[in-house]
ROBA-34052 format. One record per residue (C-alpha): residue number from 1; residue in one letter; y, x, z. Coordinates in steps of 0.02 Angstrom, whole numbers, plus 50000, padded with zeros to 5 digits. Example, Ala and Ser with C-alpha at 12.3 -4.5 7.8 and 13.67 -1.06 7.14 Angstrom:
2
<1 "a" <49775 50615 50390>>
<2 "s" <49947 50684 50357>>
//
This chain:
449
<1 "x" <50000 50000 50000>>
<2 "x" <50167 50060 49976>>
<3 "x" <50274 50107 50089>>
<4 "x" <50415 49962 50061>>
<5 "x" <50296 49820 50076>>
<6 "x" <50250 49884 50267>>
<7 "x" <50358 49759 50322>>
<8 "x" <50283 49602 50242>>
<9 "x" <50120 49673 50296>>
<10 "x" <50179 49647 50471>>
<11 "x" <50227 49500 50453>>
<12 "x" <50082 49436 50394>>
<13 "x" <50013 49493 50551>>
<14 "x" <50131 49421 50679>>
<15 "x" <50079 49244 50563>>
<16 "x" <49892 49273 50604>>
<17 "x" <49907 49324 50786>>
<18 "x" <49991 49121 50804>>
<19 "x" <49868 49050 50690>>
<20 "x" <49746 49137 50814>>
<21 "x" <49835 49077 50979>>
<22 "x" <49811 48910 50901>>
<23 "x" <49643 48908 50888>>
<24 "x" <49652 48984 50709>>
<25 "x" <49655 48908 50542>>
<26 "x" <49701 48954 50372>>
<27 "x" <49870 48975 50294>>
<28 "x" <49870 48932 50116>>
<29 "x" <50071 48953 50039>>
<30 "x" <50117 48947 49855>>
<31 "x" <50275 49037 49780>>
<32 "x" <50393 48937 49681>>
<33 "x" <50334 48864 49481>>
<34 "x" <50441 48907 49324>>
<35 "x" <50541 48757 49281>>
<36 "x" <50589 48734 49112>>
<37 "x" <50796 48722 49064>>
<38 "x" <50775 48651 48886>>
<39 "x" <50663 48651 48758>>
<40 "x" <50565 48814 48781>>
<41 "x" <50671 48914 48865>>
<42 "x" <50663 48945 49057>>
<43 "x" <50784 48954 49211>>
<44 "x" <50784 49105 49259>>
<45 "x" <50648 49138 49403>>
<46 "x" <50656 49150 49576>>
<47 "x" <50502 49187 49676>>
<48 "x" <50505 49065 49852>>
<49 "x" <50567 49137 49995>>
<50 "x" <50428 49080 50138>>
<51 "x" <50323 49163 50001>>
<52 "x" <50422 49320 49979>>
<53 "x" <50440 49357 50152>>
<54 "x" <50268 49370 50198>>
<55 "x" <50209 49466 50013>>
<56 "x" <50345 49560 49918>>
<57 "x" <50273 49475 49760>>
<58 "x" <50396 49423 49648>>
<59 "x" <50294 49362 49499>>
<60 "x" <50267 49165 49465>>
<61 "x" <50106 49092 49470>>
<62 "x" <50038 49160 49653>>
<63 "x" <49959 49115 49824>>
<64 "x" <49952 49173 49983>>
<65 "x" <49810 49132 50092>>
<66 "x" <49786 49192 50279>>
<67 "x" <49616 49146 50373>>
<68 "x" <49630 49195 50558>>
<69 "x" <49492 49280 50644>>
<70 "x" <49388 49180 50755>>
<71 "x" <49218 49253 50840>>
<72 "x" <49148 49383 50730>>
<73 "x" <49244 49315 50574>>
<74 "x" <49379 49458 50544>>
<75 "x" <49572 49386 50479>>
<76 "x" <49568 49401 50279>>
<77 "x" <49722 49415 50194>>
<78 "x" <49718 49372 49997>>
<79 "x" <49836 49347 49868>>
<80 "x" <49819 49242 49697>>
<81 "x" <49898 49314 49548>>
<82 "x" <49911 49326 49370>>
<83 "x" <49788 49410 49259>>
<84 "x" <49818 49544 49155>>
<85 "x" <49861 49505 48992>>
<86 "x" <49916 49634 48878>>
<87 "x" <49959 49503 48741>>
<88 "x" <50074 49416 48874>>
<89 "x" <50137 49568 48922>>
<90 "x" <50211 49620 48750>>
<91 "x" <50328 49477 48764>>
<92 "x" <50378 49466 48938>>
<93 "x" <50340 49630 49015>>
<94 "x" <50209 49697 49145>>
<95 "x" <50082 49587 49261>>
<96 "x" <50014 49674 49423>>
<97 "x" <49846 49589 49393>>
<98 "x" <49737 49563 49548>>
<99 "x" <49668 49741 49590>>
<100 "x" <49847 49825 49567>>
<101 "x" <49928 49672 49667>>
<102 "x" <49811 49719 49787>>
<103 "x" <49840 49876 49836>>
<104 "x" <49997 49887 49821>>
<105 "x" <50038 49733 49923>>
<106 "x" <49917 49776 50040>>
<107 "x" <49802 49633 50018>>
<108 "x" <49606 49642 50073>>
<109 "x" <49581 49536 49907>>
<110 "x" <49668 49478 49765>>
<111 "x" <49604 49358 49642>>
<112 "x" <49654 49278 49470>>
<113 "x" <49769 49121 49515>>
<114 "x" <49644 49011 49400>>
<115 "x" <49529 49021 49521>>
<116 "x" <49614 48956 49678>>
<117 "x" <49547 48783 49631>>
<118 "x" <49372 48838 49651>>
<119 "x" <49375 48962 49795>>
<120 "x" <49507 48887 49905>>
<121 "x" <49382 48723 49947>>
<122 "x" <49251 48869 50034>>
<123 "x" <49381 48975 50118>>
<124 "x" <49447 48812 50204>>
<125 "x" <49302 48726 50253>>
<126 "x" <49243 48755 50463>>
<127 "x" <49413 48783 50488>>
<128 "x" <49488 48676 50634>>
<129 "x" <49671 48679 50510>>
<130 "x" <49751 48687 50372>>
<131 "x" <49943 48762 50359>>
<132 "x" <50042 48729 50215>>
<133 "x" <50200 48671 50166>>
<134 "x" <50209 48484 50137>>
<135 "x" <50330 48360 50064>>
<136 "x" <50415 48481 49953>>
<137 "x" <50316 48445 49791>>
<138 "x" <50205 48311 49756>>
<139 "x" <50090 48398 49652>>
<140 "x" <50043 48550 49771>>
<141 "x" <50033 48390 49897>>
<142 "x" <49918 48314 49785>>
<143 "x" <49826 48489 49768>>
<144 "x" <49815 48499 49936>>
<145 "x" <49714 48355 49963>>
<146 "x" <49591 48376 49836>>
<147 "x" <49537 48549 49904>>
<148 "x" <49505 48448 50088>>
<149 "x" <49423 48294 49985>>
<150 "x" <49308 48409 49895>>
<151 "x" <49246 48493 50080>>
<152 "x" <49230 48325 50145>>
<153 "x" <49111 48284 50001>>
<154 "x" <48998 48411 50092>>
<155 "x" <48988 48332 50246>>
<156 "x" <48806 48292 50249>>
<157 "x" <48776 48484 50202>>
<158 "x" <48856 48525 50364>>
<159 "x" <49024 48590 50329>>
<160 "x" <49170 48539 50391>>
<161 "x" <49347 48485 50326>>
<162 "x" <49492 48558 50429>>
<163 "x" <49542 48419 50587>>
<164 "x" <49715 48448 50553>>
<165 "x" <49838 48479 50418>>
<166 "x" <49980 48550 50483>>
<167 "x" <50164 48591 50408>>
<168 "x" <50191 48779 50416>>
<169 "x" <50376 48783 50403>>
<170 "x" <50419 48769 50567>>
<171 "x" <50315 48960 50608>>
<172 "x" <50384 49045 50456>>
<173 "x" <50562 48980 50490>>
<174 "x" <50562 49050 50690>>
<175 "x" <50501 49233 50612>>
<176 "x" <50658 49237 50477>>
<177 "x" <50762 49172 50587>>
<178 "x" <50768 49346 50671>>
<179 "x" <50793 49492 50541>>
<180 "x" <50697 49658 50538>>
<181 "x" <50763 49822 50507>>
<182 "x" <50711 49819 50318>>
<183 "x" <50800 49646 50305>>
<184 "x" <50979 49697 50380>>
<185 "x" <50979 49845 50287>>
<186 "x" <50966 49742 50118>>
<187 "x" <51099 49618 50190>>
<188 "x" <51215 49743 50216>>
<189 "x" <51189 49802 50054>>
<190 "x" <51239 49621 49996>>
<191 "x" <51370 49590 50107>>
<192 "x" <51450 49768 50028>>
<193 "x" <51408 49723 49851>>
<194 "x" <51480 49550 49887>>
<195 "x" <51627 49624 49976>>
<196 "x" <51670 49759 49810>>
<197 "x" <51681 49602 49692>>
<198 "x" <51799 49512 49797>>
<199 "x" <51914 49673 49782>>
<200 "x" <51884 49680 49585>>
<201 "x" <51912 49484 49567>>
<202 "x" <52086 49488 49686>>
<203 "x" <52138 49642 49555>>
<204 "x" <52098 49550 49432>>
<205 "x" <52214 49408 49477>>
<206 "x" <52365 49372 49352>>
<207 "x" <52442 49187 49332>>
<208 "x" <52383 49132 49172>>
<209 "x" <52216 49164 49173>>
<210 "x" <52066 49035 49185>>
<211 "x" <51938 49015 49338>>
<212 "x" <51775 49083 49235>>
<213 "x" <51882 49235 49208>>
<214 "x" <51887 49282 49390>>
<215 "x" <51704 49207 49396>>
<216 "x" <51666 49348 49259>>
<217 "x" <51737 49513 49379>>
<218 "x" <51623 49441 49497>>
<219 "x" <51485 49439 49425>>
<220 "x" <51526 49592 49330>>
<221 "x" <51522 49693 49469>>
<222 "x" <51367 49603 49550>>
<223 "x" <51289 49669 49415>>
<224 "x" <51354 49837 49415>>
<225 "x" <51324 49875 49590>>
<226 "x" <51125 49842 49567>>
<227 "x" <51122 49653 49619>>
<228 "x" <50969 49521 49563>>
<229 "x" <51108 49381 49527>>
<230 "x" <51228 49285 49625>>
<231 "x" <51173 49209 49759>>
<232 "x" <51232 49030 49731>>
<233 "x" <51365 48972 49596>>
<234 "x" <51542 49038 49633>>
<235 "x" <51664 48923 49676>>
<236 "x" <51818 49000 49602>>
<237 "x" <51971 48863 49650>>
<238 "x" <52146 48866 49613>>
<239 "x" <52285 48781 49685>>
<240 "x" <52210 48610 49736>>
<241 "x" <52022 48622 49685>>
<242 "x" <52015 48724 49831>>
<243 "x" <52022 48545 49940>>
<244 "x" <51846 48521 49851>>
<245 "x" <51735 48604 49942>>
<246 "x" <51584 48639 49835>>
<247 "x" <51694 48641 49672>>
<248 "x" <51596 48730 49549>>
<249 "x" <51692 48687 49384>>
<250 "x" <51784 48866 49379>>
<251 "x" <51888 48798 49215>>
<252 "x" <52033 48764 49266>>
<253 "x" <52215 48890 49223>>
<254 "x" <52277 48998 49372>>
<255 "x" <52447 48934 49394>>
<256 "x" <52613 49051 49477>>
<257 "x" <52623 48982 49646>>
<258 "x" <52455 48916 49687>>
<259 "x" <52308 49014 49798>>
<260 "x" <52148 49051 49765>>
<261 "x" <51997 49007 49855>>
<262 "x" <51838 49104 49799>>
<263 "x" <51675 49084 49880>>
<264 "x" <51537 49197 49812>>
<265 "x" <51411 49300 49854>>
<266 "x" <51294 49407 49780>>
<267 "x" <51091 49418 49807>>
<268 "x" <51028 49595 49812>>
<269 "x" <50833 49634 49817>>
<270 "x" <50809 49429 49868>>
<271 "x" <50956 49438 50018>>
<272 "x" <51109 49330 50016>>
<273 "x" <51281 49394 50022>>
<274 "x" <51420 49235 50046>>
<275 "x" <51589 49292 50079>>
<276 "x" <51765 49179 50053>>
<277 "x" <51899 49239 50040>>
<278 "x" <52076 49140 49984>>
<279 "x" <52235 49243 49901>>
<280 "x" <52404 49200 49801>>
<281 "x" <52382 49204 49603>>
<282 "x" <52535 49280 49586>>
<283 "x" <52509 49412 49708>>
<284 "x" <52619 49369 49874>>
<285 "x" <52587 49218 50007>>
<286 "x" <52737 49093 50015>>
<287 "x" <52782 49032 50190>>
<288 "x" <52677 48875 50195>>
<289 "x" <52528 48955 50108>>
<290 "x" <52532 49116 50244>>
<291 "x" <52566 48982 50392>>
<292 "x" <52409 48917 50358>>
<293 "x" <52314 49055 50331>>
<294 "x" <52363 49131 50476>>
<295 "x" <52293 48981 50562>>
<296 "x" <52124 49008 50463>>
<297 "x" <52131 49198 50503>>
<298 "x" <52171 49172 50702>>
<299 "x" <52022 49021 50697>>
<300 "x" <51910 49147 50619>>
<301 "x" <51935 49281 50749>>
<302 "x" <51916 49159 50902>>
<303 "x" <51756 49098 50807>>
<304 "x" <51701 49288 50803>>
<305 "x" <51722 49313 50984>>
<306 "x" <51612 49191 51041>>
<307 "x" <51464 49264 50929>>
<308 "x" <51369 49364 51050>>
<309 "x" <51174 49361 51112>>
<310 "x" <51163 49215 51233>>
<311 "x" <51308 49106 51154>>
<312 "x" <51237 48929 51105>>
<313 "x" <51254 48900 50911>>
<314 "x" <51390 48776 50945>>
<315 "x" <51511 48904 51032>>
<316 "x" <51598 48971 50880>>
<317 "x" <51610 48799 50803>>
<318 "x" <51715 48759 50948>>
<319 "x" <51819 48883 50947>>
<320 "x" <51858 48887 50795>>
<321 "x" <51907 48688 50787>>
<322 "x" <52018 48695 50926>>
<323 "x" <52134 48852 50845>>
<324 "x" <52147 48740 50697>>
<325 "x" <52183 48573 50770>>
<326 "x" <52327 48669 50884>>
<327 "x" <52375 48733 50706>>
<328 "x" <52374 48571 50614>>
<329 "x" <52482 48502 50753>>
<330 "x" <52598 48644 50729>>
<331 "x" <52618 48626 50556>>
<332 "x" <52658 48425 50571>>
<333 "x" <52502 48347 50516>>
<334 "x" <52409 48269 50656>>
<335 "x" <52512 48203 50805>>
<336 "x" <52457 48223 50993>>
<337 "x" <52327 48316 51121>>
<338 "x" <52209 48447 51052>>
<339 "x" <52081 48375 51185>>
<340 "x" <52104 48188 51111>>
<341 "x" <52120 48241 50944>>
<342 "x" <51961 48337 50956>>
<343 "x" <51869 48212 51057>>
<344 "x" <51923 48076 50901>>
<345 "x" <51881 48190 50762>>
<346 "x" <52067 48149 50690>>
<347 "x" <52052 48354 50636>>
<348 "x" <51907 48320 50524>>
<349 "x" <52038 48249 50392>>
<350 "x" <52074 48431 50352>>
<351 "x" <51918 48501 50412>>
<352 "x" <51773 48422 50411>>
<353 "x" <51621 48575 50395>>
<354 "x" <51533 48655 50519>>
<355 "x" <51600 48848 50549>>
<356 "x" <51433 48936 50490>>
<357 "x" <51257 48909 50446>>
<358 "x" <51123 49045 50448>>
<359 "x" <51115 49180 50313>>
<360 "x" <50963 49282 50231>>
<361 "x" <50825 49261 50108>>
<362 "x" <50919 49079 50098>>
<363 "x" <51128 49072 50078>>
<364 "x" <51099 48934 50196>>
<365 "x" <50930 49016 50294>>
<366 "x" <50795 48944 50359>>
<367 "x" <50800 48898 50556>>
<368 "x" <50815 48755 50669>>
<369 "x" <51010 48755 50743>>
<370 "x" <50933 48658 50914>>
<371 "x" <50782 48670 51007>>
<372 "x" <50745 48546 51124>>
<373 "x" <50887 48454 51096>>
<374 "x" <51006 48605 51152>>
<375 "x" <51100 48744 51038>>
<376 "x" <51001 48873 50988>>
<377 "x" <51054 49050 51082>>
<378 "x" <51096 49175 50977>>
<379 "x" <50991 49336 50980>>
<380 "x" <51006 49516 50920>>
<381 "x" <50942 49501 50733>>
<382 "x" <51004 49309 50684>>
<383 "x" <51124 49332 50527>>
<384 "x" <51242 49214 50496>>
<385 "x" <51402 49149 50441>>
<386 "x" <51583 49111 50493>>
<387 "x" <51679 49022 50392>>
<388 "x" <51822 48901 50456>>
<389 "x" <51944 48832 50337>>
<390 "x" <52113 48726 50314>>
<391 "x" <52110 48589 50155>>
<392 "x" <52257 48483 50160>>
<393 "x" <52253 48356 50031>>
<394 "x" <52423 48264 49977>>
<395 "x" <52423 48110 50064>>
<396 "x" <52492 47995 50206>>
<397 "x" <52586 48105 50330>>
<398 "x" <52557 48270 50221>>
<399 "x" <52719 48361 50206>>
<400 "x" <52750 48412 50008>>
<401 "x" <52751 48584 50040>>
<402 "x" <52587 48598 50119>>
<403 "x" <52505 48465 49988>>
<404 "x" <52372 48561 49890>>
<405 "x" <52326 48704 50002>>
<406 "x" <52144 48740 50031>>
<407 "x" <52111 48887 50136>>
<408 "x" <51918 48956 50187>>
<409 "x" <51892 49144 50261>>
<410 "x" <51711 49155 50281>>
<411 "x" <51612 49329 50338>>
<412 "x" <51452 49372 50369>>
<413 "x" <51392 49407 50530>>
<414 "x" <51228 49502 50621>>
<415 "x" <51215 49462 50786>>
<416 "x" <51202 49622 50891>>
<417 "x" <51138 49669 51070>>
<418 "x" <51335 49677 51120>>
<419 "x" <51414 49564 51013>>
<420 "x" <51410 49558 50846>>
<421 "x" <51453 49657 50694>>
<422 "x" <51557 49596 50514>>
<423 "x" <51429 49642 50380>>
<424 "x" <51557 49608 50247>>
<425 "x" <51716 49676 50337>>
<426 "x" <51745 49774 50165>>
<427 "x" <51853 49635 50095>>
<428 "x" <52018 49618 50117>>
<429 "x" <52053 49496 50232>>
<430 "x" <52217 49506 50326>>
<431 "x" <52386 49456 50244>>
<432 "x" <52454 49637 50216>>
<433 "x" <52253 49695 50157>>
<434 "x" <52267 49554 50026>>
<435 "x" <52446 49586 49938>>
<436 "x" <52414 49777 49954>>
<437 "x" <52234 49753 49847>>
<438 "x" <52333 49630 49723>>
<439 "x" <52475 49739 49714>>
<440 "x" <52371 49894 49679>>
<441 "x" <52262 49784 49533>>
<442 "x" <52443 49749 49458>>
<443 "x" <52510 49914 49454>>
<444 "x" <52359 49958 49349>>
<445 "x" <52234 50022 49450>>
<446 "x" <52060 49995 49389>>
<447 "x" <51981 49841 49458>>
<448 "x" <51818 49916 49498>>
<449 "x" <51903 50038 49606>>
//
């Protein structure tokens, strides 16, 4: 096995040792299908990420099966694959093929995928469960219970069907939801990647120019720094589209005067970057548009502070909410208390998201935000995001010169055994950082730099 798949090894281990607490069982998981755009021609593919996590395989058409050890049956660990096919592989490039896959993965078997239909029915029967994931597609669900039919068919033979057939999400979700070494050093690697484009795209910046075209040095230097793709579609939003808040359109014309909100991110070696970050087209913040952001900014930092090991989930949401509803009373649009204005929700009119969500494999991660009822603690390891924002529609009560600002700042964020640390602290992010990296892009400095 190679070295850089140790890690997926283990975790395929720490997955056995609670199948085995649980009495064992077999974990059966498949990565994601192809799906077709048009015609013949394909999206392009991403592997699953439950799948990826606990393999490194990144080709379609695979399985993972785990059978825990019970008595004197040792844990097997076996992937399902692609064949080789040199024909295939003349138009779209190399295959593993079971006996590579499997030694480089560090598999105990690997197996053509056309035969999981046949040999999963015998390496689930006698088992007291089945783990899979469920409700997600139809047709694995369907799968799923044709294997157990076909077991139950040999009843009278003496074998057994698994008693219970349980969703594995839940198990998988509680490992990612704590990162490993090898998984922080690739999201820092995305968070800096990330970070660089918002630099080239702020440079880039001139009134006059169209959304794609700041969408383009994005994704230009995703590219150029070594990234798979971005990690989501870019929302690139000028003046009011930054009010919607998963605008994706990215064709409208920069205008003199307005800001712009860009949220993007890019995915390096199947890790999520997903920074936002919100300057003036024409290179300086006017007085409205820099008293709100300063409100954003000042949210964002009391947000940071209360992401620390130990902090319920809900903290930083809090603090962040009641900086902004002190700033929207400040700036004339709500009227009264911060306690009663929280306590109504009358801020949600110009914020109305949560301040984060977790951040890895996933731009929005796998992991339960409450257990038991409660927040979740943070812990050393959890990645996430903090992202509070300002959008102040024109409307009722709005005053004109505000009308049309949308402001986000979002970071991301590992949670450390002190605090925390800002994975993507490389973009600009105070006032004076922004206009100096806009000024700098307009004086003709190269916007890669």
């Amino acid at each position: 096995m190679r070295p850089e798949y140790e890690p997926h090894r283990d975790r395929r281990e720490r997955i056995l040792a609670e199948l085995a607490t649980r009495g064992g069982g077999v974990l059966v998981l498949p990565t994601a299908p192809e799906v077709v755009r048009n015609r013949d021609t394909h999206y392009p593919y991403r592997h699953d990420s439950h799948f990826y996590y606990l393999t490194g395989f990144t080709e379609p058409e695979a399985a993972l099966v785990l059978l825990a050890g019970r008595g004197r049956k040792r844990a097997r660990r076996i992937l399902f694959c692609r064949r080789r096919d040199p024909e295939r592989e003349i138009w779209d490039g190399y295959r593993f093929g079971p006996a590579a896959a499997r030694d480089r993965f560090g598999f105990d078997a690997a197996w053509p995928i056309d035969e999981l239909d046949r040999r999963l029915p015998a390496l689930i029967e006698d088992q007291p469960a089945l783990y899979t994931l469920l409700g997600r597609d139809p047709a694995w669900d369907a799968r799923v219970m044709r294997w157990l039919e076909r077991v139950r068919d040999r009843a009278r033979s003496g074998v057994r069907a698994p008693e219970r057939l349980v969703e594995a999400r839940a198990s998988i979700d509680a490992l990612r939801l704590v990162k490993d070494a090898d998984e922080i050093g690739r999201m820092r690697q995305a968070a800096a990647i990330s970070a660089a484009a918002h630099r080239r795209a702020m440079r880039a910046t001139r009134p006059g120019l169209y959304e794609y075209a700041i969408e383009a040095e994005l994704i230009h230097e995703f590219r150029r720094q070594g990234a798979d793709a971005p990690a989501y579609p870019p929302i690139v939003a000028g003046g009011g589209n930054a009010c919607i808040l998963h605008y994706v359109d990215n064709r409208a014309r920069l205008e003199a005067g307005q800001l712009l909100l860009v949220d993007a991110g890019a995915e390096y070696m199947s890790y999520a970057g997903d920074i936002t970050r919100t300057w003036p087209v024409s290179g300086r913040f006017s007085g409205p548009q820099r008293e709100v952001y300063e409100i954003v900014l000042a949210a964002q930092a009391a947000a940071l502070d209360a992401v620390r090991p130990g902090e319920p989930w809900n903290a930083f949401h809090d603090a962040a909410v009641r900086v902004l509803t002190r700033g929207m009373v400040d700036l004339g649009l709500l009227a009264g208390e911060v306690d009663g204005l929280i306590e109504s929700g009358a801020y949600k009119r110009f914020y109305m998201h949560r301040t984060g969500h977790w951040l890895g494999l996933d731009v929005h991660d796998a992991g339960e935000y409450k257990q038991d009822g409660a927040w979740r603690r943070l812990e050393p390891g959890m990645t996430l995001t903090v992202e509070p924002g300002l959008y102040i529609r024109a409307g009722e009560g709005v005053p004109e010169a505000l009308a049309g600002i949308g402001v986000r700042i979002e970071d991301d964020v590992l949670v450390t055994p002190v605090g925390h640390e800002v994975l993507s602290a490389a973009a600009p992010k105070t006032v004076t950082a922004i206009e100096e990296e806009m000024r700098a892009g307009m004086e003709g400095s190269p916007a890669h730099a």
